[in-house]
C-alpha positions as CSV (number, residue, x, y, z in Angstrom):
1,X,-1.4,-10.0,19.0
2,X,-3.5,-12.9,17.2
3,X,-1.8,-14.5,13.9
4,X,-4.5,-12.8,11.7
5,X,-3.9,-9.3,13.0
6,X,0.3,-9.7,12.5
7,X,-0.7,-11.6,8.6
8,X,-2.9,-8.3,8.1
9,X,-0.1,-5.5,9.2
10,X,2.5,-7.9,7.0
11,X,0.3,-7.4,4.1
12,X,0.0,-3.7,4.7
13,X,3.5,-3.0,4.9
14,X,4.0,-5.0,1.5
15,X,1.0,-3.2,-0.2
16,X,3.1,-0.2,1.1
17,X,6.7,-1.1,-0.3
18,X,4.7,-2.1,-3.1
19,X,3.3,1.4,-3.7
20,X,6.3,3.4,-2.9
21,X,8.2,1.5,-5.5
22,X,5.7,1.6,-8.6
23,X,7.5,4.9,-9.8
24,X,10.9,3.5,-9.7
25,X,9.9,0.5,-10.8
26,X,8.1,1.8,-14.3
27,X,11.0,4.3,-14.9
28,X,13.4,0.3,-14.7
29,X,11.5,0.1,-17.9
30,X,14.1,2.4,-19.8
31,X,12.4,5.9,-21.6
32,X,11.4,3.9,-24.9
33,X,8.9,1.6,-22.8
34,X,7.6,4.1,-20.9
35,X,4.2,4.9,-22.7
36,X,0.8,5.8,-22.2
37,X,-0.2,1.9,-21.8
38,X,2.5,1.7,-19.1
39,X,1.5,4.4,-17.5
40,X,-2.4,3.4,-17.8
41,X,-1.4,0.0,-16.5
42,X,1.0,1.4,-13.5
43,X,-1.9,3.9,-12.2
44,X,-4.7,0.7,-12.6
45,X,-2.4,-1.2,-10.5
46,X,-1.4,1.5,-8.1
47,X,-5.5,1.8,-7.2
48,X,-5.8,-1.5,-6.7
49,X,-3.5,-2.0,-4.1
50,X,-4.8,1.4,-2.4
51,X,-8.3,-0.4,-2.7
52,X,-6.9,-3.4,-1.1
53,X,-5.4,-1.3,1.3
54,X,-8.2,0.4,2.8
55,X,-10.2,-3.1,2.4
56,X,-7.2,-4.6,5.1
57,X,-7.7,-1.0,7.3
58,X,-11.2,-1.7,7.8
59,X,-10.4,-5.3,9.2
60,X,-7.5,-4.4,11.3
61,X,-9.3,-1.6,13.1
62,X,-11.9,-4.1,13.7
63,X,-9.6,-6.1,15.7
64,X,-9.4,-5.5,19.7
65,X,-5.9,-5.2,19.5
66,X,-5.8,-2.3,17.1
67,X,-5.1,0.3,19.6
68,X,-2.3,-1.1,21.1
69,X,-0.8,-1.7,17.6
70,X,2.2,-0.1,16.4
71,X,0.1,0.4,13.3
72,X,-1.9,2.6,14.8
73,X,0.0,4.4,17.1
74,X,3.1,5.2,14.2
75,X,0.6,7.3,11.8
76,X,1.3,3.8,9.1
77,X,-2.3,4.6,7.8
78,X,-1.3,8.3,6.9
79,X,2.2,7.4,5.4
80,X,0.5,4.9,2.9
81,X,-1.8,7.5,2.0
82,X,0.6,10.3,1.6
83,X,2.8,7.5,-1.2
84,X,-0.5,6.8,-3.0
85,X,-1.3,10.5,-3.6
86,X,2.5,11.3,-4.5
87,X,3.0,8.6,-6.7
């Protein structure tokens, strides 16, 4: 696997962590600071990363290595996708 294909699936699975944690992360902010500004803010964030995201998926299945990956033989793609709509 070439160094830019491993640097692309390290950034996906930290756009993912990332992603999974924004809920958990606004509600560290204690019920007081949790307002519609957060929340604004949070969501604006939260589709940035997904845009990023997809951005880094369009490279990655672009490499000749992709189908061999574990990235895209585990469903990765899917499980990112299903945290973005949940959260």
């Amino acid at each position: 696997m070439s160094e830019d294909l491993q640097t692309l699936l390290m950034a996906q699975s930290d756009i993912h962590g990332r992603m999974t944690r924004s809920v958990s992360n606004l509600k560290k902010l204690g019920a007081a600071s949790i307002t519609l500004h957060a929340v604004e803010t949070r969501i604006v964030l939260l589709d940035r990363l997904w845009a990023k995201f997809e951005a880094q998926h369009e490279l990655i299945r672009a490499q000749e290595a992709f189908d061999k990956s574990e990235y895209s033989s585990t469903g990765f793609t899917d499980s990112a996708e299903m945290t973005y709509v949940e959260q």
